[in-house]
C-alpha positions as CSV (number, residue, x, y, z in Angstrom):
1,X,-23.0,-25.7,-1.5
2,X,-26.7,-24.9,-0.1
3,X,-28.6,-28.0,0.6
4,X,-31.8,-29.3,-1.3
5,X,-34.3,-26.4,0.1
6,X,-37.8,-28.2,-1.1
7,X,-39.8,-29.0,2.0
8,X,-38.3,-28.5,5.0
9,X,-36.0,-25.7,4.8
10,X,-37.6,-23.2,6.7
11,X,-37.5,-25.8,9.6
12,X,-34.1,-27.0,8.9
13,X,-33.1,-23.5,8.9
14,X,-34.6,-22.9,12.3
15,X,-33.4,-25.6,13.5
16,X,-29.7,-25.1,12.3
17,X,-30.2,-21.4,13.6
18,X,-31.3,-22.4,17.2
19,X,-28.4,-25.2,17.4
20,X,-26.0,-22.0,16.6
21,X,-27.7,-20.1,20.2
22,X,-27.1,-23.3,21.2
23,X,-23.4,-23.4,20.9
24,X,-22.8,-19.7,22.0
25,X,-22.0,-18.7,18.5
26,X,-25.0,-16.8,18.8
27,X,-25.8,-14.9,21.6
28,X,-28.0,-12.5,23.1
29,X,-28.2,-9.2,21.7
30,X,-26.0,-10.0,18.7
31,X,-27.3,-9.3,15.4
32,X,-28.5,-12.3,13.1
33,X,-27.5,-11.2,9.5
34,X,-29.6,-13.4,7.1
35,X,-26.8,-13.2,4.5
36,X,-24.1,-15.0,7.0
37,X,-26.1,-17.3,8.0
38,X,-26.9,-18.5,4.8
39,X,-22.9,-19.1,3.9
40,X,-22.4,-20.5,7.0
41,X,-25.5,-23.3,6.9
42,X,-26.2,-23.3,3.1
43,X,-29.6,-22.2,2.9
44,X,-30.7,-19.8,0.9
45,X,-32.1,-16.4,2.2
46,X,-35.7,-17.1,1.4
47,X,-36.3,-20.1,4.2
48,X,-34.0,-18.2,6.6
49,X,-36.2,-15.2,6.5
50,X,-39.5,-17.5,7.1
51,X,-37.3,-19.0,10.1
52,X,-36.4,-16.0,11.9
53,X,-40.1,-15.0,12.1
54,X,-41.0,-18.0,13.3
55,X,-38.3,-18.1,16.0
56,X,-39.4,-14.0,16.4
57,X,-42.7,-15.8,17.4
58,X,-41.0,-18.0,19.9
59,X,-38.9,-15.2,21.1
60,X,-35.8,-16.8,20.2
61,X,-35.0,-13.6,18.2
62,X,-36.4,-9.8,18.0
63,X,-37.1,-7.8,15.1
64,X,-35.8,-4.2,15.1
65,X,-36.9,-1.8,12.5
66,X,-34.6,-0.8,10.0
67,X,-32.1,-2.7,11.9
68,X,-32.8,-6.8,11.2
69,X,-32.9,-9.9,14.0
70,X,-31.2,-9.8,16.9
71,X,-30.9,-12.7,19.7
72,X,-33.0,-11.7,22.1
73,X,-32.2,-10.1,25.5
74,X,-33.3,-10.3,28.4
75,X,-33.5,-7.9,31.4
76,X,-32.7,-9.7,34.8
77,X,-36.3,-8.8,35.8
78,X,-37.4,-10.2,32.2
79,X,-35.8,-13.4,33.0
80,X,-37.0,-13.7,36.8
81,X,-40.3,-13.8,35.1
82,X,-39.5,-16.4,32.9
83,X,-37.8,-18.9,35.7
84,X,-41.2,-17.8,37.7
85,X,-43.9,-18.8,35.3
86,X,-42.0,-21.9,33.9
87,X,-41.1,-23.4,37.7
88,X,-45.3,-22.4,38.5
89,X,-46.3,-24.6,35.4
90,X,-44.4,-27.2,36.3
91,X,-45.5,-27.5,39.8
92,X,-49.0,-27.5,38.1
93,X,-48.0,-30.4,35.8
94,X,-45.8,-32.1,37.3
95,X,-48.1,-32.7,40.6
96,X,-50.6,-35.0,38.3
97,X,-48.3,-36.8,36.5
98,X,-50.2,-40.2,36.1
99,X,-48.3,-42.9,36.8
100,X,-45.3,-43.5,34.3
101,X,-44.9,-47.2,32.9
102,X,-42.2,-49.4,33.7
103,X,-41.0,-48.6,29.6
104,X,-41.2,-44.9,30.5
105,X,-39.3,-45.4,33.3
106,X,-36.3,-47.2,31.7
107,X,-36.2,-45.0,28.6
108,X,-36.0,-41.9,30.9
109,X,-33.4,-43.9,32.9
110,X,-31.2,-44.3,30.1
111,X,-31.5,-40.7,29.1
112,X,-29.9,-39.7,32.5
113,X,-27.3,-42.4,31.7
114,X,-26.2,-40.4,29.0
115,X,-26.3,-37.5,31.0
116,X,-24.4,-38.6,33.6
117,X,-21.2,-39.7,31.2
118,X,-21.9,-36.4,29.1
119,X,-18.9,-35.2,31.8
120,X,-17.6,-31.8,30.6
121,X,-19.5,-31.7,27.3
122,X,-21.4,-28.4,27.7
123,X,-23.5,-28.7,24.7
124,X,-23.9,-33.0,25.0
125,X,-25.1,-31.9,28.6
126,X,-27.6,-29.5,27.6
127,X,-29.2,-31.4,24.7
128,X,-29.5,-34.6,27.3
129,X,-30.8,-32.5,30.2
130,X,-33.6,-31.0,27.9
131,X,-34.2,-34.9,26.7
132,X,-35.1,-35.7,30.0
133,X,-37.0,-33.1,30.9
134,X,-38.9,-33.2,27.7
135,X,-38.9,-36.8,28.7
136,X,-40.8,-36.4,31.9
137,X,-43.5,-33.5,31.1
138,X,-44.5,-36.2,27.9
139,X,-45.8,-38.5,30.7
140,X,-48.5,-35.0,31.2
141,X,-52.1,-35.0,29.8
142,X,-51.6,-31.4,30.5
143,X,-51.0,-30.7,26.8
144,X,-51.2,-27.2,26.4
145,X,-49.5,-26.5,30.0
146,X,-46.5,-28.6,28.6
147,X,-46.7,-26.4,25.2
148,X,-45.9,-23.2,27.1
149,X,-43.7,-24.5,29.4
150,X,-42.3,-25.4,25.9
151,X,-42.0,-22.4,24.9
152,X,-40.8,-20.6,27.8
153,X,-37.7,-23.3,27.3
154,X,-37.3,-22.3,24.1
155,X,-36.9,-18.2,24.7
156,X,-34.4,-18.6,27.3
157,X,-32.2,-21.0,25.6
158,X,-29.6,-18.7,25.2
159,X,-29.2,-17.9,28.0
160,X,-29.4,-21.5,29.3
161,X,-26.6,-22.1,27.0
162,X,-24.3,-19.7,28.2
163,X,-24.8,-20.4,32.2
164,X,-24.7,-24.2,31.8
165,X,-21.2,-23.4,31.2
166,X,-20.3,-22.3,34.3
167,X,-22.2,-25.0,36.4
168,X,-20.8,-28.0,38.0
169,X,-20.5,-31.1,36.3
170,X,-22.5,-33.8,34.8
171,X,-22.7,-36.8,37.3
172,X,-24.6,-33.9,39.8
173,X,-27.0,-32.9,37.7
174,X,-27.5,-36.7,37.1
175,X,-28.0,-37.3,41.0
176,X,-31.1,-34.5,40.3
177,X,-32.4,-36.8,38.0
178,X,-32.1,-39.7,39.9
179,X,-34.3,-38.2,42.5
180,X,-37.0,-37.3,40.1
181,X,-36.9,-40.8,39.1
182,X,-37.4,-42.3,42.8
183,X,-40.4,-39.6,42.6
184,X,-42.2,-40.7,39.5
185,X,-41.5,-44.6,40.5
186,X,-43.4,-43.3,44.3
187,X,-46.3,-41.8,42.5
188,X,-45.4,-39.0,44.5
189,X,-46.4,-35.6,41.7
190,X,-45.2,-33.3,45.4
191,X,-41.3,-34.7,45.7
192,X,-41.3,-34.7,41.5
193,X,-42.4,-31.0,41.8
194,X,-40.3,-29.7,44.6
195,X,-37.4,-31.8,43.3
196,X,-37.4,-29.6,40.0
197,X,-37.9,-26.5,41.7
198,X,-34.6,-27.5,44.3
199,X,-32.0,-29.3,42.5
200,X,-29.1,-29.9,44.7
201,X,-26.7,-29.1,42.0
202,X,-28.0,-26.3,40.6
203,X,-26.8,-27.4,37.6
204,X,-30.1,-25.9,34.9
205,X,-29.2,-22.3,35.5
206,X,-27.9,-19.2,37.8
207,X,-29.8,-17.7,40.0
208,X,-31.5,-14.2,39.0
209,X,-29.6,-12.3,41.6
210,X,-26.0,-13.5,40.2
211,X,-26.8,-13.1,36.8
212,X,-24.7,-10.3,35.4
213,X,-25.8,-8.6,32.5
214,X,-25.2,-9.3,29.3
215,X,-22.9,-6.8,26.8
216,X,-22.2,-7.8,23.0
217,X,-20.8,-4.4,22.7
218,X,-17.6,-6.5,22.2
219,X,-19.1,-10.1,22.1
220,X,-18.1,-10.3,25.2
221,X,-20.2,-11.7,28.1
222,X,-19.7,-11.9,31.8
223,X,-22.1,-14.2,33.4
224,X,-21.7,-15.6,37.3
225,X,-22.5,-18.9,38.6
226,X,-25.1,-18.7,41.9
227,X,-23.1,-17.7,44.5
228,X,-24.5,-20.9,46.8
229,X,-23.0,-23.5,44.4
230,X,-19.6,-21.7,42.8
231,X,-17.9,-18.9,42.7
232,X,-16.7,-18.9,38.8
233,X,-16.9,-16.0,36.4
234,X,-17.5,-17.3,32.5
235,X,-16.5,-14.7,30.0
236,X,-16.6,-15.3,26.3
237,X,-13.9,-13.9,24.3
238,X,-14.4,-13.3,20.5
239,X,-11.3,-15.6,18.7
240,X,-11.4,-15.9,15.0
241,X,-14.9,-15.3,14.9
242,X,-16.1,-17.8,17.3
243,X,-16.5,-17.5,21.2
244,X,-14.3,-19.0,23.5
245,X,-14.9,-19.5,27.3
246,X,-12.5,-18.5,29.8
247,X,-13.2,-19.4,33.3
248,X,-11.3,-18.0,36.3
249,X,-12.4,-17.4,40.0
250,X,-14.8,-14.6,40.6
């Protein structure tokens, strides 16, 4: 049954679209075909068209003639480029933070609360990680830095779905956190910057140089953990339509 579609549709639709990259049922280089994706999140065709051009425009997706939507995918190069000019804007914003208030504080405290007893929960993980960071570049009067760096979060979140699978688990990437907190509580924009750039855990994602590339070919996707945390290969395997992770040592 497709849900009420007067205003609002086209962002539920993105919205409902992105949570599916999200979850790895869509992933880069797969085709989007507007007609299953209106079954599977009952909206009609007409709002998931205006979606997919808007997430075309955030480079969630890629348009090929004659051909439809496609997740996008990114070159190793391609995504080297994208770490680099998101970790440079940060150092920029993060640096003159102004001092966060006490509230600010706890409400970013609790966030990392929830992710540190996220444990295993890939996708609880993820969406609590981005809460907190979102979290922390809101305290910036940098607005339109924060906007792209924004973005840049948004085109690479397939990908950031797919290797957060294969990283460690959730009380480490909480211990990152905590040292971003002593940071912002110091005043001190240099720690908070360098503490993003150098989590311990190297929980967000893989580095560039282990990051194999990505096939769809068979929906299958090989993607390796940074060799200086753990040696684990994650490979999705299509089963009754939807892709499961199998982990096993590289």
């Amino acid at each position: 049954m497709e849900v009420n579609e007067g205003t609002g549709a086209v962002q539920r639709a993105a919205a409902a679209i992105r949570d599916l990259v999200m979850h790895r049922k869509l992933v880069p280089g797969q085709q989007v075909r507007q007609e299953d994706l209106s079954r599977q999140i009952g909206i009609s065709r007409g709002p998931i068209r205006e979606a997919l051009r808007i997430l075309r425009q955030d480079g969630v997706v890629a348009y090929e003639r004659h051909r439809g939507y496609f997740v996008t995918q990114f070159s190793a190069d391609e995504m080297n480029q994208l770490y680099l000019a998101r970790d440079l804007l940060e150092t920029a914003v993060l640096a003159k933070l102004p001092a966060p208030s006490e509230e600010s504080l706890a409400e970013l405290a609790a966030i990392n609360e929830s992710v540190r007893s996220a444990g295993t929960g890939v996708d609880l993980v993820m969406r609590e990680n981005d809460r907190f960071h979102a979290g922390v570049l809101a305290l910036s009067a940098q607005r339109l830095l924060v906007e792209e760096i924004d973005r840049i979060w948004r085109m690479s979140v397939a990908y950031r779905a797919l290797s957060v699978s294969v990283l460690s688990d959730a009380a480490v990437l909480a211990e990152d956190h905590d040292g971003m907190l002593d940071a912002l509580r110091a005043g001190d924009g240099k720690r908070l910057a360098g503490a993003v750039a150098r989590p311990s855990s190297g929980l967000v994602e893989p580095s560039i140089a282990d990051f194999a590339l990505i096939s769809t070919s068979s929906l299958r996707v090989d993607i390796c953990a940074p060799t200086s945390a753990l040696k684990w290969l994650t490979v999705f395997e299509p089963t009754d339509g939807v892709l499961e992770r199998v982990v096993s040592p590289s």
